[in-house]
PDB file of N, H, CA, C and O in Angstrom:
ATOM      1  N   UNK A   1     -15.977  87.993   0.429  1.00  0.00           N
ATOM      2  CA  UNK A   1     -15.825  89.431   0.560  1.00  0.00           C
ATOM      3  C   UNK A   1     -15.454  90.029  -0.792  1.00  0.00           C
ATOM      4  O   UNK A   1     -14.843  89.365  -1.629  1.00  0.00           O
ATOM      5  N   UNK A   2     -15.826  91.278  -0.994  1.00  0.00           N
ATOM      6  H   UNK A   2     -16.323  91.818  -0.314  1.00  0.00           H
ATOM      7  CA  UNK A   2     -15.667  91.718  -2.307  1.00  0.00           C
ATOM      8  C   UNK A   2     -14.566  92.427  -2.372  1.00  0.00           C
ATOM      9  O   UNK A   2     -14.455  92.639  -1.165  1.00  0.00           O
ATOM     10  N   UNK A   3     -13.689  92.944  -2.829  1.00  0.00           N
ATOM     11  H   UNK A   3     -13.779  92.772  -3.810  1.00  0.00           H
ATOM     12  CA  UNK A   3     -12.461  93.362  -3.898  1.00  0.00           C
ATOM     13  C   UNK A   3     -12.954  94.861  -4.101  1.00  0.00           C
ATOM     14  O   UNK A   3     -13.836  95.223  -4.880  1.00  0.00           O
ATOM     15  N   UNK A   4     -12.290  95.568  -3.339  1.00  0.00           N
ATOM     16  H   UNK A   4     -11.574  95.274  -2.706  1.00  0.00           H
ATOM     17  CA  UNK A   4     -12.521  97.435  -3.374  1.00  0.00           C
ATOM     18  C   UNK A   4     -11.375  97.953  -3.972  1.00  0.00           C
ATOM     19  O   UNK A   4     -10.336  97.329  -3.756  1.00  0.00           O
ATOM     20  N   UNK A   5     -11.320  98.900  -4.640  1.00  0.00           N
ATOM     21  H   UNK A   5     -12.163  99.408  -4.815  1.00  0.00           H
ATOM     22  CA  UNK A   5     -10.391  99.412  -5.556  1.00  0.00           C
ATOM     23  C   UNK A   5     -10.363 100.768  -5.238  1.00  0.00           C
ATOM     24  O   UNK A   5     -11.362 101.459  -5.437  1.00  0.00           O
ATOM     25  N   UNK A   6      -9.047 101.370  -4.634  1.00  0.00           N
ATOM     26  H   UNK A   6      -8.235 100.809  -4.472  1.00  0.00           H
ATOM     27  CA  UNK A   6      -9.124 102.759  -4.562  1.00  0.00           C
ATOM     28  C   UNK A   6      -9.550 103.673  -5.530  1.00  0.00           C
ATOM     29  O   UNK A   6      -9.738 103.180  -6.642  1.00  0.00           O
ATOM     30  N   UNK A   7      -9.719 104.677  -5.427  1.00  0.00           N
ATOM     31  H   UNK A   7      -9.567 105.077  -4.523  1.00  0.00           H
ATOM     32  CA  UNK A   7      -9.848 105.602  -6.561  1.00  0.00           C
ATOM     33  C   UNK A   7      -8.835 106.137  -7.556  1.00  0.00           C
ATOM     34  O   UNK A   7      -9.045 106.485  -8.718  1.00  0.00           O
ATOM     35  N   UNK A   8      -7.539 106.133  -6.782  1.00  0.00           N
ATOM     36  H   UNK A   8      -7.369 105.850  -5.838  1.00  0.00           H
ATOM     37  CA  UNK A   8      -6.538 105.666  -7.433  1.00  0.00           C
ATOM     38  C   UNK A   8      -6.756 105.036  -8.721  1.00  0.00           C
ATOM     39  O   UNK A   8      -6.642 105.455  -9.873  1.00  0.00           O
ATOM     40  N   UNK A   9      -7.244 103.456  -8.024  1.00  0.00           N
ATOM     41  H   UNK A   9      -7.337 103.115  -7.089  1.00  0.00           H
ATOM     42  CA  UNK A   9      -6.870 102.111  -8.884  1.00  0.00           C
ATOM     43  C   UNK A   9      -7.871 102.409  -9.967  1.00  0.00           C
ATOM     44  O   UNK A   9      -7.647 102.176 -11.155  1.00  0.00           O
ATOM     45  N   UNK A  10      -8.792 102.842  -9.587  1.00  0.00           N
ATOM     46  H   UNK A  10      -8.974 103.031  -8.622  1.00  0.00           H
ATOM     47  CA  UNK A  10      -9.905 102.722 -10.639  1.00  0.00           C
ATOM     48  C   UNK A  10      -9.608 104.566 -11.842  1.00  0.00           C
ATOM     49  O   UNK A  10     -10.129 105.018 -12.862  1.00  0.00           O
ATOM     50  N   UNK A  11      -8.882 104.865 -11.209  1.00  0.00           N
ATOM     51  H   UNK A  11      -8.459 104.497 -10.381  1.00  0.00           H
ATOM     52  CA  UNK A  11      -8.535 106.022 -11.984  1.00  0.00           C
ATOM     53  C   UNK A  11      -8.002 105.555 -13.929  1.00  0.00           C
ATOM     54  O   UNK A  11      -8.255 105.811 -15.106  1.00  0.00           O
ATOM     55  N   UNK A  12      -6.703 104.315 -12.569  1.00  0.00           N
ATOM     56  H   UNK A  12      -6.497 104.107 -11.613  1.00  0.00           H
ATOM     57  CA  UNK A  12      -5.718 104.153 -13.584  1.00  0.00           C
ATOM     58  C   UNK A  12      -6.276 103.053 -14.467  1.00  0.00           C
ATOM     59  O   UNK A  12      -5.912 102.985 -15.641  1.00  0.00           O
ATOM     60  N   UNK A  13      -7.202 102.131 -13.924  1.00  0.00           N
ATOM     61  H   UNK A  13      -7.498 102.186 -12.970  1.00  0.00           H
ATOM     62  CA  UNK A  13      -8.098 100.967 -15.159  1.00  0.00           C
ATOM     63  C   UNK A  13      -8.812 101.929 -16.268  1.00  0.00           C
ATOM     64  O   UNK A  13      -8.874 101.555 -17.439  1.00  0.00           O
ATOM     65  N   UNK A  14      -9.178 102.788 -15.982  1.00  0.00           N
ATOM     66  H   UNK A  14      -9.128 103.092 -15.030  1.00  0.00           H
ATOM     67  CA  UNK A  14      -9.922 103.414 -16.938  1.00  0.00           C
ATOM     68  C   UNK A  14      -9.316 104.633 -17.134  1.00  0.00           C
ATOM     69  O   UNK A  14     -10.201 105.485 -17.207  1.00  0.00           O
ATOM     70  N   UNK A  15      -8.530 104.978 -17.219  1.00  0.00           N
ATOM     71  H   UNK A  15      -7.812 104.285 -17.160  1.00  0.00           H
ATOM     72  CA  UNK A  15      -7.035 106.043 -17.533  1.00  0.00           C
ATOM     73  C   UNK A  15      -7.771 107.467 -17.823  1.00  0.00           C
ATOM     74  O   UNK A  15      -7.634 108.297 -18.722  1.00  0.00           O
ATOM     75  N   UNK A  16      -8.643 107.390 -16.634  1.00  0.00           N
ATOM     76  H   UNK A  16      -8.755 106.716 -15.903  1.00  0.00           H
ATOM     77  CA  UNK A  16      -8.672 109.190 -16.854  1.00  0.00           C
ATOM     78  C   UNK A  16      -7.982 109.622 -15.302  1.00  0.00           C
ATOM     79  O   UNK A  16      -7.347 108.953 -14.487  1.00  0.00           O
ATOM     80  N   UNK A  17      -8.318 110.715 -15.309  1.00  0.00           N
ATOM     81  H   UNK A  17      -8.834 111.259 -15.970  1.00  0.00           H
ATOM     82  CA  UNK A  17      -7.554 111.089 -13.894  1.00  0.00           C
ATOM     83  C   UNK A  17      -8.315 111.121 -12.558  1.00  0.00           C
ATOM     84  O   UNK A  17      -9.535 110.979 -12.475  1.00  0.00           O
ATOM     85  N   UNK A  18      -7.441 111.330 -11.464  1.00  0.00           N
ATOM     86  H   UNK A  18      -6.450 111.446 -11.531  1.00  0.00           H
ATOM     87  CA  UNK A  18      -8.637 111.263 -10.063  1.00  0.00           C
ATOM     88  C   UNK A  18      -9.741 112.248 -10.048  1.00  0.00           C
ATOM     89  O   UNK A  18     -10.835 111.770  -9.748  1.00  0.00           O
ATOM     90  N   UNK A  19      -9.707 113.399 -10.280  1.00  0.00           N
ATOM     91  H   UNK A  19      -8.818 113.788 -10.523  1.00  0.00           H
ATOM     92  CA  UNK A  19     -10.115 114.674 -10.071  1.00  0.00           C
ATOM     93  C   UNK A  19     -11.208 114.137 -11.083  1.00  0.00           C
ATOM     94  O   UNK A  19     -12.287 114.046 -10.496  1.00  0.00           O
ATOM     95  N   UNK A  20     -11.278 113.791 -12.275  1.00  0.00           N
ATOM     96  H   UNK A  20     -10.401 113.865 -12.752  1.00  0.00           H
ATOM     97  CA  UNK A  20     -12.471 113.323 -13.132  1.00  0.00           C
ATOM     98  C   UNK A  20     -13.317 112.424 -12.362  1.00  0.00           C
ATOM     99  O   UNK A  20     -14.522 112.592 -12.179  1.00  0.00           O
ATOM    100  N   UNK A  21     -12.738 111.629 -12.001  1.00  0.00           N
ATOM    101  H   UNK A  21     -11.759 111.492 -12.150  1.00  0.00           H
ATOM    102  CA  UNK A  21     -13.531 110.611 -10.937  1.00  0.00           C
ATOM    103  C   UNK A  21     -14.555 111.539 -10.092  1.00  0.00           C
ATOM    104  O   UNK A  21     -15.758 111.768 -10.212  1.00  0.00           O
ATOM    105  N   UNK A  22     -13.682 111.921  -9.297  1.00  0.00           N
ATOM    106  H   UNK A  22     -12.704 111.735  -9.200  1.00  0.00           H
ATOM    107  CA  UNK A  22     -14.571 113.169  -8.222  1.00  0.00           C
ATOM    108  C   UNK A  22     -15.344 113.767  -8.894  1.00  0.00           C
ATOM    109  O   UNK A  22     -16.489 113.591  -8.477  1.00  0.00           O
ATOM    110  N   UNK A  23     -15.264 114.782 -10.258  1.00  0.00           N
ATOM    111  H   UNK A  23     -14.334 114.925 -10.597  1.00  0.00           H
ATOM    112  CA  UNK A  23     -16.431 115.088 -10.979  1.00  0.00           C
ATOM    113  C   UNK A  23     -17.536 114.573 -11.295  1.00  0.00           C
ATOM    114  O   UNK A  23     -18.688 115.008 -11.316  1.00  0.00           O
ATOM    115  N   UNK A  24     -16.905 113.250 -11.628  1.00  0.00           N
ATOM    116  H   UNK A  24     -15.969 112.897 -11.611  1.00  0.00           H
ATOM    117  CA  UNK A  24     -18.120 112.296 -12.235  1.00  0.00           C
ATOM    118  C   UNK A  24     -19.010 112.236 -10.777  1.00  0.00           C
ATOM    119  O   UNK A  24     -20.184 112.599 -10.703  1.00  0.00           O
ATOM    120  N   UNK A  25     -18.196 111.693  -9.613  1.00  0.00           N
ATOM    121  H   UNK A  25     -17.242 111.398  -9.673  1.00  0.00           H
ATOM    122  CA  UNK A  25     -19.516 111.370  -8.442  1.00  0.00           C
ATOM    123  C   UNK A  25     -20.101 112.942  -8.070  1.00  0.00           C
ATOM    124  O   UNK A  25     -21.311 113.160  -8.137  1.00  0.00           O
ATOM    125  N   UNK A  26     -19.456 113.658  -7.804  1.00  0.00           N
ATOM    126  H   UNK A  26     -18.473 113.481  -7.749  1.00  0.00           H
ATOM    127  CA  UNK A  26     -19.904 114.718  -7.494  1.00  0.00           C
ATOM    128  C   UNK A  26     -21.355 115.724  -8.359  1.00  0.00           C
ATOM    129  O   UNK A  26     -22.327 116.397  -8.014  1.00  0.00           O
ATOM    130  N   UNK A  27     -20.876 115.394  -9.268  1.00  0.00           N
ATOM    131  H   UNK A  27     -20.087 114.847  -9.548  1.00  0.00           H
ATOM    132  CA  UNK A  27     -21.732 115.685 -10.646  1.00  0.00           C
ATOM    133  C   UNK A  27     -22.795 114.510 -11.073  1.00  0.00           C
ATOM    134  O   UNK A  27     -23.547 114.914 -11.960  1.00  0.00           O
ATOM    135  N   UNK A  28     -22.961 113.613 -10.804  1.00  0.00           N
ATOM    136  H   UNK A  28     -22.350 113.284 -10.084  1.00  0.00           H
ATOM    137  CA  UNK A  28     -23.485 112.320 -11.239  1.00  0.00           C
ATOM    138  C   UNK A  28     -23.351 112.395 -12.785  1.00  0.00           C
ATOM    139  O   UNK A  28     -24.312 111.894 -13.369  1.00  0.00           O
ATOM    140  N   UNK A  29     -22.269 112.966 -13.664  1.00  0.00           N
ATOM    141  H   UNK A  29     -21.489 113.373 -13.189  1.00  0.00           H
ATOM    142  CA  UNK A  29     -22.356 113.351 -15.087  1.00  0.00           C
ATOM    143  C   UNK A  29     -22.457 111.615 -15.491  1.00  0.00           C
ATOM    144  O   UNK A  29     -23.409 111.221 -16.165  1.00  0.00           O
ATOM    145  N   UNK A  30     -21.529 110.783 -15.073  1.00  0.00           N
ATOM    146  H   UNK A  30     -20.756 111.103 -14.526  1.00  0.00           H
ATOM    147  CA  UNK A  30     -21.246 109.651 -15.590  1.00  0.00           C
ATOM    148  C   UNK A  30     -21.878 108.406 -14.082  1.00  0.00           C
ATOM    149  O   UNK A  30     -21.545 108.571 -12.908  1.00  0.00           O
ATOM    150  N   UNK A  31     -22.752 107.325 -14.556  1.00  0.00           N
ATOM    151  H   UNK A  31     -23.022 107.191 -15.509  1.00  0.00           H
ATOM    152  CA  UNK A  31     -23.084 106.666 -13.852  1.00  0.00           C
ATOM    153  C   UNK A  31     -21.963 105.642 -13.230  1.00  0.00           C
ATOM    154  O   UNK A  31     -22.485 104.547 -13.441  1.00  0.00           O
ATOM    155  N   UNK A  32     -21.384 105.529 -12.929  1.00  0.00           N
ATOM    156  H   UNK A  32     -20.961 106.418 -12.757  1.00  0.00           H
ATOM    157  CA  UNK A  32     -20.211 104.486 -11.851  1.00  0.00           C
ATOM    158  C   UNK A  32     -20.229 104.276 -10.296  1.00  0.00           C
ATOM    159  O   UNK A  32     -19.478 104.840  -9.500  1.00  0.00           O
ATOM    160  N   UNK A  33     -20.972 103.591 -10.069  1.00  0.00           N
ATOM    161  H   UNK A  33     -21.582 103.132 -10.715  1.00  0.00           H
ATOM    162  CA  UNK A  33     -21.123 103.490  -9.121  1.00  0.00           C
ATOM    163  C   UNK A  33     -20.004 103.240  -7.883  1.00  0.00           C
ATOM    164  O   UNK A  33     -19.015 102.529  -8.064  1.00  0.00           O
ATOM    165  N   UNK A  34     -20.331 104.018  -6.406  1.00  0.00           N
ATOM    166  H   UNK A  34     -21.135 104.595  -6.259  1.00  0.00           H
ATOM    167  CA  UNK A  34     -19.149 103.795  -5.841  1.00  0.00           C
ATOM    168  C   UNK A  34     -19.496 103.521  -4.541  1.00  0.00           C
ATOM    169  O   UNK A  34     -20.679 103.761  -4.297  1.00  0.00           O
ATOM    170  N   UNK A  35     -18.801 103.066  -3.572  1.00  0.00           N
ATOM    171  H   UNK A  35     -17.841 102.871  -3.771  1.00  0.00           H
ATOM    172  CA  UNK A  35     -18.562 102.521  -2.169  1.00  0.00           C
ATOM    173  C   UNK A  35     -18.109 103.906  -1.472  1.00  0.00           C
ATOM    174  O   UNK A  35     -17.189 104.504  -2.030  1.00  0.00           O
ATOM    175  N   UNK A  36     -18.620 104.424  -0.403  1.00  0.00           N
ATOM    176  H   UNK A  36     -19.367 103.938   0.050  1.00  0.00           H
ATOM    177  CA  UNK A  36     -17.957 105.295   0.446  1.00  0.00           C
ATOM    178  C   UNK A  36     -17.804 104.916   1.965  1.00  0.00           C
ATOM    179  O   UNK A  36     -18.867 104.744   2.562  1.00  0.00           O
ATOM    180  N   UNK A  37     -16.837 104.786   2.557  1.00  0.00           N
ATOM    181  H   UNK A  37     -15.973 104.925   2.072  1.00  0.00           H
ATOM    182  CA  UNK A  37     -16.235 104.664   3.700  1.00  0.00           C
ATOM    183  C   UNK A  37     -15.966 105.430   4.430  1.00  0.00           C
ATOM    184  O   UNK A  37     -14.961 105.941   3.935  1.00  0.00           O
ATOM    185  N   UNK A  38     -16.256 106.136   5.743  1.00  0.00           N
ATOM    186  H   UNK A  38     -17.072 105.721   6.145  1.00  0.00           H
ATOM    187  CA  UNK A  38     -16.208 107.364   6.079  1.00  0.00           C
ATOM    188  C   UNK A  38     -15.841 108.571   5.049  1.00  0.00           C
ATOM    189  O   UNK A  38     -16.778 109.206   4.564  1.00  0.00           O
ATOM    190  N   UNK A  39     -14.216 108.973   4.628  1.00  0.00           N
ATOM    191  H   UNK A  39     -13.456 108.457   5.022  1.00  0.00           H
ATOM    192  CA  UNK A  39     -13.928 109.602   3.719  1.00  0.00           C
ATOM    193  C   UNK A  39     -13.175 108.948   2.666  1.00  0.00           C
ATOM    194  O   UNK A  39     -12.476 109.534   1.840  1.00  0.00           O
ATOM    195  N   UNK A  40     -13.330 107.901   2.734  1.00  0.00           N
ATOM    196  H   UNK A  40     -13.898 107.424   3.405  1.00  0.00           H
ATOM    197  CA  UNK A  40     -12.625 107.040   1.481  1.00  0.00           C
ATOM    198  C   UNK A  40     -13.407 106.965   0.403  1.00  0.00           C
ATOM    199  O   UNK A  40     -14.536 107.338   0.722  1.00  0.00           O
ATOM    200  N   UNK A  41     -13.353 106.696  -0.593  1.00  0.00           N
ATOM    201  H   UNK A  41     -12.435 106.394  -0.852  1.00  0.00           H
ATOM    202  CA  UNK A  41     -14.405 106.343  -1.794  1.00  0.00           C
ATOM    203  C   UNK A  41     -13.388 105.044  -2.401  1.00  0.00           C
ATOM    204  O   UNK A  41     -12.160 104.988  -2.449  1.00  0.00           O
ATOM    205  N   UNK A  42     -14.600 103.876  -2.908  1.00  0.00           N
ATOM    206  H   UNK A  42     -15.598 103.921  -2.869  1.00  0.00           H
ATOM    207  CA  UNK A  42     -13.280 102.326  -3.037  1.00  0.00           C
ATOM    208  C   UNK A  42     -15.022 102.424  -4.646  1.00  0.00           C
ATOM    209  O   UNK A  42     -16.151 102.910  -4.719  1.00  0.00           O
ATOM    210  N   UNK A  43     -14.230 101.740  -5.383  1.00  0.00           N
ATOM    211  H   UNK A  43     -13.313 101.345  -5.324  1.00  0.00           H
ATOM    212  CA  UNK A  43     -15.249 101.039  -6.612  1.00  0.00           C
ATOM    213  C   UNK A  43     -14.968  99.661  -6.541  1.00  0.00           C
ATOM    214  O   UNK A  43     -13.904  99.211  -6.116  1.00  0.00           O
ATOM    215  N   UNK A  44     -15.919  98.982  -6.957  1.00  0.00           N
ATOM    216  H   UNK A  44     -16.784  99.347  -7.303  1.00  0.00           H
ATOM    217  CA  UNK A  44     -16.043  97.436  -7.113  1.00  0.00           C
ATOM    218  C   UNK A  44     -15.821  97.557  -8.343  1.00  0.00           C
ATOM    219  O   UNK A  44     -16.197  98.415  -9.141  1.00  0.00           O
ATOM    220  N   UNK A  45     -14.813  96.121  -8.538  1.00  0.00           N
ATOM    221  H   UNK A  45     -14.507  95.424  -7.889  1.00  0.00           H
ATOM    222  CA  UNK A  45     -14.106  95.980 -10.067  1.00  0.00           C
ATOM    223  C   UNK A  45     -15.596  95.628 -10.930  1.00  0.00           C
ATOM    224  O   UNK A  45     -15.904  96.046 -12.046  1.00  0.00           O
ATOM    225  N   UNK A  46     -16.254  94.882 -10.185  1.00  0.00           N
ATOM    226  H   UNK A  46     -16.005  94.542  -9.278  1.00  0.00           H
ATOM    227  CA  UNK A  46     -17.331  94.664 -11.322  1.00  0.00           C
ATOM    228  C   UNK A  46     -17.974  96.039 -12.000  1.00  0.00           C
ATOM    229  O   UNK A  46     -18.202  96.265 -13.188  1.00  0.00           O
ATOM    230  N   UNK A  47     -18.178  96.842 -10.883  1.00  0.00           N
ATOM    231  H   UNK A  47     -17.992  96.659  -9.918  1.00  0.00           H
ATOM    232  CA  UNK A  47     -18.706  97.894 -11.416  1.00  0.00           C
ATOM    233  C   UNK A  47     -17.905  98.756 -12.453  1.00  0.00           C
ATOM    234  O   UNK A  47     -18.538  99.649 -13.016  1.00  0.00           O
ATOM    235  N   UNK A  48     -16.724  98.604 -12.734  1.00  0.00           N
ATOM    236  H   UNK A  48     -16.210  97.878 -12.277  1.00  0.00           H
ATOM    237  CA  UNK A  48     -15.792  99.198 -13.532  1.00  0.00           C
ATOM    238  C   UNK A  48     -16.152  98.679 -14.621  1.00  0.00           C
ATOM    239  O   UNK A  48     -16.620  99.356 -15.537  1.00  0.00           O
ATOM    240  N   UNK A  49     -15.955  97.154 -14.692  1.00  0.00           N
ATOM    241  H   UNK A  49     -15.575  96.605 -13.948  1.00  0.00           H
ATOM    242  CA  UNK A  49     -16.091  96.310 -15.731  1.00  0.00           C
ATOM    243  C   UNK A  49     -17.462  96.821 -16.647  1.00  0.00           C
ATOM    244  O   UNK A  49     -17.490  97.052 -17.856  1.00  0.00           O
ATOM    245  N   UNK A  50     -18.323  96.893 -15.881  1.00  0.00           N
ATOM    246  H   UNK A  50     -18.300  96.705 -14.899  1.00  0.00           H
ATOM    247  CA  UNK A  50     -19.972  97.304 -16.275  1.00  0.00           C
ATOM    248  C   UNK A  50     -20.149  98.368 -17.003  1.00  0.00           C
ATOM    249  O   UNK A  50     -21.104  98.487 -17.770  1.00  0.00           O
ATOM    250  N   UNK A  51     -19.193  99.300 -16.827  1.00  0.00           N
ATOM    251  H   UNK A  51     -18.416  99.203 -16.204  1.00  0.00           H
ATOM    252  CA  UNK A  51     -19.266 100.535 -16.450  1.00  0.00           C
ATOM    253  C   UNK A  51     -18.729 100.893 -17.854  1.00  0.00           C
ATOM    254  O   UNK A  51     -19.288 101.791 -18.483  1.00  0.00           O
ATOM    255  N   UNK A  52     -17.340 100.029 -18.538  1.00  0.00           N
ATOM    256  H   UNK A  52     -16.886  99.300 -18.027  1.00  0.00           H
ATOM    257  CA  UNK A  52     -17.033  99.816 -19.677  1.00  0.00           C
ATOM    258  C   UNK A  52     -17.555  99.295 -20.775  1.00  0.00           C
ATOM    259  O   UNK A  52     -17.179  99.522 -21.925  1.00  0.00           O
ATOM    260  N   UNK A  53     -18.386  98.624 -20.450  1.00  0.00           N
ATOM    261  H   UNK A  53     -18.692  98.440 -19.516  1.00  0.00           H
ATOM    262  CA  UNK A  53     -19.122  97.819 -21.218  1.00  0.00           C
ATOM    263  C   UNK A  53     -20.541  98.832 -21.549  1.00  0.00           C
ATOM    264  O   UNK A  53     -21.014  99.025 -22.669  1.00  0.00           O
ATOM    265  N   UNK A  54     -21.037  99.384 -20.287  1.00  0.00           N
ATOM    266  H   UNK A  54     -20.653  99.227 -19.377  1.00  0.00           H
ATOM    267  CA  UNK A  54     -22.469  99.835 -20.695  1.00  0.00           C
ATOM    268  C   UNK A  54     -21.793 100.880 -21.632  1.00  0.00           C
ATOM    269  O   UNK A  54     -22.781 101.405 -22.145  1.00  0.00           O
ATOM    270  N   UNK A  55     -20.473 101.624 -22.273  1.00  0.00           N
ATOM    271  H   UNK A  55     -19.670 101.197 -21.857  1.00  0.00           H
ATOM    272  CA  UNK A  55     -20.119 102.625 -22.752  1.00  0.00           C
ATOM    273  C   UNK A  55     -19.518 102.146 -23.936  1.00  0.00           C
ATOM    274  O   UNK A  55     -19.058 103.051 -24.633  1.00  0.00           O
ATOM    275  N   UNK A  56     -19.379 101.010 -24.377  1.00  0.00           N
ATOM    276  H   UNK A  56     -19.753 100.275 -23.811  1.00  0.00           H
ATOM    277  CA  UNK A  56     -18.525 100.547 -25.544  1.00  0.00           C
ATOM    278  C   UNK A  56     -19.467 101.045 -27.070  1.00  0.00           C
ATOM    279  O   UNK A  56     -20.605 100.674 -27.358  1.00  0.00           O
ATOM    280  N   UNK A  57     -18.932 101.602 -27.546  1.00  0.00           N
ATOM    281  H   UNK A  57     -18.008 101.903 -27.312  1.00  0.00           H
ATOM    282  CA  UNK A  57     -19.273 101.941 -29.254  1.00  0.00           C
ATOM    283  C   UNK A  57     -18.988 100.965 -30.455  1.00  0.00           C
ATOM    284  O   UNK A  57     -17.876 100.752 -30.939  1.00  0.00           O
ATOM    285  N   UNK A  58     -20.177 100.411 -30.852  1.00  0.00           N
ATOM    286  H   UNK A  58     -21.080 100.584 -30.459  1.00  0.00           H
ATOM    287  CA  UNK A  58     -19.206 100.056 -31.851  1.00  0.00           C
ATOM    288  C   UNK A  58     -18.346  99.989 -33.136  1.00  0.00           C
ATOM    289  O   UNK A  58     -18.743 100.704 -34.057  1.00  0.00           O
ATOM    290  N   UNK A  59     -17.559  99.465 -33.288  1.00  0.00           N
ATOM    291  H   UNK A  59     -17.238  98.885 -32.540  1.00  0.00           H
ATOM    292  CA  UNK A  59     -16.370  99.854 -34.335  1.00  0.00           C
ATOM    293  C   UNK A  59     -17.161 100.947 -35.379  1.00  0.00           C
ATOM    294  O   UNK A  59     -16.647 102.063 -35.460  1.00  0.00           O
ATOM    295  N   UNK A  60     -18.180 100.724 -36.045  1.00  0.00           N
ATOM    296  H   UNK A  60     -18.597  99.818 -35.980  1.00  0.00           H
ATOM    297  CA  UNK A  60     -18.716 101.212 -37.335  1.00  0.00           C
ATOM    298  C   UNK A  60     -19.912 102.582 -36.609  1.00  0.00           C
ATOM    299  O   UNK A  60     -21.040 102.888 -36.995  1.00  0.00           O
ATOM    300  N   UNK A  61     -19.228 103.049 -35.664  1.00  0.00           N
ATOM    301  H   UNK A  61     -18.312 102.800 -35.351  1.00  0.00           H
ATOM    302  CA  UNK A  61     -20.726 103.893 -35.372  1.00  0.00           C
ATOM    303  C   UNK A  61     -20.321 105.125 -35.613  1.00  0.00           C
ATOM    304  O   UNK A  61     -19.342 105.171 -36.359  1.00  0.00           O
ATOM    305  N   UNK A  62     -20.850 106.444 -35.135  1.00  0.00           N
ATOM    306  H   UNK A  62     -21.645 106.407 -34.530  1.00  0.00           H
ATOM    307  CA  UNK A  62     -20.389 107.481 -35.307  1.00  0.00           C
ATOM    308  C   UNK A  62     -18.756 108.097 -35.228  1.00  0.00           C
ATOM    309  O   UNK A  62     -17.967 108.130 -34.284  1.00  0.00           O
ATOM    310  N   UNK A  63     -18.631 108.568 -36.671  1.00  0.00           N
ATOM    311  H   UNK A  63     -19.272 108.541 -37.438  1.00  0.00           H
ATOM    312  CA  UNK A  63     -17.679 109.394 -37.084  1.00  0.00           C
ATOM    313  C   UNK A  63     -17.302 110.604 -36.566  1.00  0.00           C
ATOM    314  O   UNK A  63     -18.152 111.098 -35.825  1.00  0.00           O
ATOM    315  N   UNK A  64     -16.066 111.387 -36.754  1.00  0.00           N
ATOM    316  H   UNK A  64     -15.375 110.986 -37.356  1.00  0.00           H
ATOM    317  CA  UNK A  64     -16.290 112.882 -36.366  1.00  0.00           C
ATOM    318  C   UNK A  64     -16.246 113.064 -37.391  1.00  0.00           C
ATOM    319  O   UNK A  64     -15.967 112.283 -38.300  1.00  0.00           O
ATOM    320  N   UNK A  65     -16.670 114.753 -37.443  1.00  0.00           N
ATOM    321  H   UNK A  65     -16.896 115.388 -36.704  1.00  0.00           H
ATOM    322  CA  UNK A  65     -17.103 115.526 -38.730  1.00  0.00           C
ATOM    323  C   UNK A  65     -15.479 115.585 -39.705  1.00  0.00           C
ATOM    324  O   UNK A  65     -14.369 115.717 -39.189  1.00  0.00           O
ATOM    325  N   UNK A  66     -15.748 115.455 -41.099  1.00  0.00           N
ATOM    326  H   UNK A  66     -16.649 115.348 -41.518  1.00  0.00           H
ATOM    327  CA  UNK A  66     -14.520 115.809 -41.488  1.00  0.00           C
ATOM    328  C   UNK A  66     -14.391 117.509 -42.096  1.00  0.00           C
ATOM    329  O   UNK A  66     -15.157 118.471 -42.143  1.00  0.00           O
ATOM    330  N   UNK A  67     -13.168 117.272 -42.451  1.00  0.00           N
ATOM    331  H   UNK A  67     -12.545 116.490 -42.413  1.00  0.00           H
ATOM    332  CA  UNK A  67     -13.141 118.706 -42.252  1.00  0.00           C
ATOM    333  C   UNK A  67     -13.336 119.387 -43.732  1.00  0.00           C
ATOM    334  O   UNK A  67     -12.759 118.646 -44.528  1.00  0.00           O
ATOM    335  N   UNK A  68     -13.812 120.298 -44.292  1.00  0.00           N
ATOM    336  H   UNK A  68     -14.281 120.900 -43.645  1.00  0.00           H
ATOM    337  CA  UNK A  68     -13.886 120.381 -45.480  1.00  0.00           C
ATOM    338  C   UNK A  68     -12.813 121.393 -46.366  1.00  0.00           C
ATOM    339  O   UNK A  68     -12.560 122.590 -46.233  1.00  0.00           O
ATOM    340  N   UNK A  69     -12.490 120.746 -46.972  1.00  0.00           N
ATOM    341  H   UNK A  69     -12.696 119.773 -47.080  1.00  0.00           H
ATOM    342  CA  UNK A  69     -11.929 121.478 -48.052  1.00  0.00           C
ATOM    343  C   UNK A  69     -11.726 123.113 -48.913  1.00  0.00           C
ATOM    344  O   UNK A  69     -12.637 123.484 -49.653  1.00  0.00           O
ATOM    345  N   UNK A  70     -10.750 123.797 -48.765  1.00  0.00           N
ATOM    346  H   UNK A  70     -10.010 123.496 -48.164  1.00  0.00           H
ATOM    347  CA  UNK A  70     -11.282 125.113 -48.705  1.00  0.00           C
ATOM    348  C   UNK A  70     -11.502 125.199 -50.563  1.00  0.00           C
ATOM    349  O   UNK A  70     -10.748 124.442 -51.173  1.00  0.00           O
ATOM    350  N   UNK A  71     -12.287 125.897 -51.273  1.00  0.00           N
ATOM    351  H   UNK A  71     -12.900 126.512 -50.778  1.00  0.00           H
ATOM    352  CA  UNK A  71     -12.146 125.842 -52.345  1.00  0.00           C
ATOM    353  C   UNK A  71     -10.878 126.842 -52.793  1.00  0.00           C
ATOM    354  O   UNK A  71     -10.235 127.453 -51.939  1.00  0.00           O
ATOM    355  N   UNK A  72     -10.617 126.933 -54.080  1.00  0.00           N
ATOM    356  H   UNK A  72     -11.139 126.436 -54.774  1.00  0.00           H
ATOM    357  CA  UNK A  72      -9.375 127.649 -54.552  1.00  0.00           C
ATOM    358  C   UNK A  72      -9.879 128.867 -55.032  1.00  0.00           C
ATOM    359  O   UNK A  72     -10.602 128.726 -56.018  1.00  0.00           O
ATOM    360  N   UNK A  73      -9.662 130.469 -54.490  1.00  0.00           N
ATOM    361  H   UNK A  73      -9.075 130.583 -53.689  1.00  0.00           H
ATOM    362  CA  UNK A  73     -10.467 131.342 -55.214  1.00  0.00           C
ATOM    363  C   UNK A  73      -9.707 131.383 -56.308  1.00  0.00           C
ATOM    364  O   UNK A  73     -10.048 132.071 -57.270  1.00  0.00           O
TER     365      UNK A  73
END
């Protein structure tokens, strides 16, 4: 049997908040797939795991802009 993770739980593995969660399914903005149970919603840890991984950057990739320098009138 597989290992369901409230929304809660899966809030706090990936430390954004519940209400983002709900956006994300509601919105399909972010792909994470989820389990629904009458009115429950549960994620599979694998899918968390996946979910981190399909999103990882790596170390050397895009920068943010820096900021520039004002000149001296």
């Amino acid at each position: 049997m597989t290992e369901l993770l409230t929304a809660t739980e899966c809030s706090r593995r990936l430390r954004v908040t519940y209400g983002t969660l709900a956006v994300w399914r509601c919105t399909q903005r972010k792909s994470l797939p989820f389990v629904k149970i009458g009115r429950k919603v549960y994620y599979r840890p694998q899918d968390i795991e996946d979910f981190i991984t399909a999103n990882l950057f790596p170390g050397d990739g895009p920068r943010p802009p820096q900021r520039r320098k004002r000149l001296a009138a």
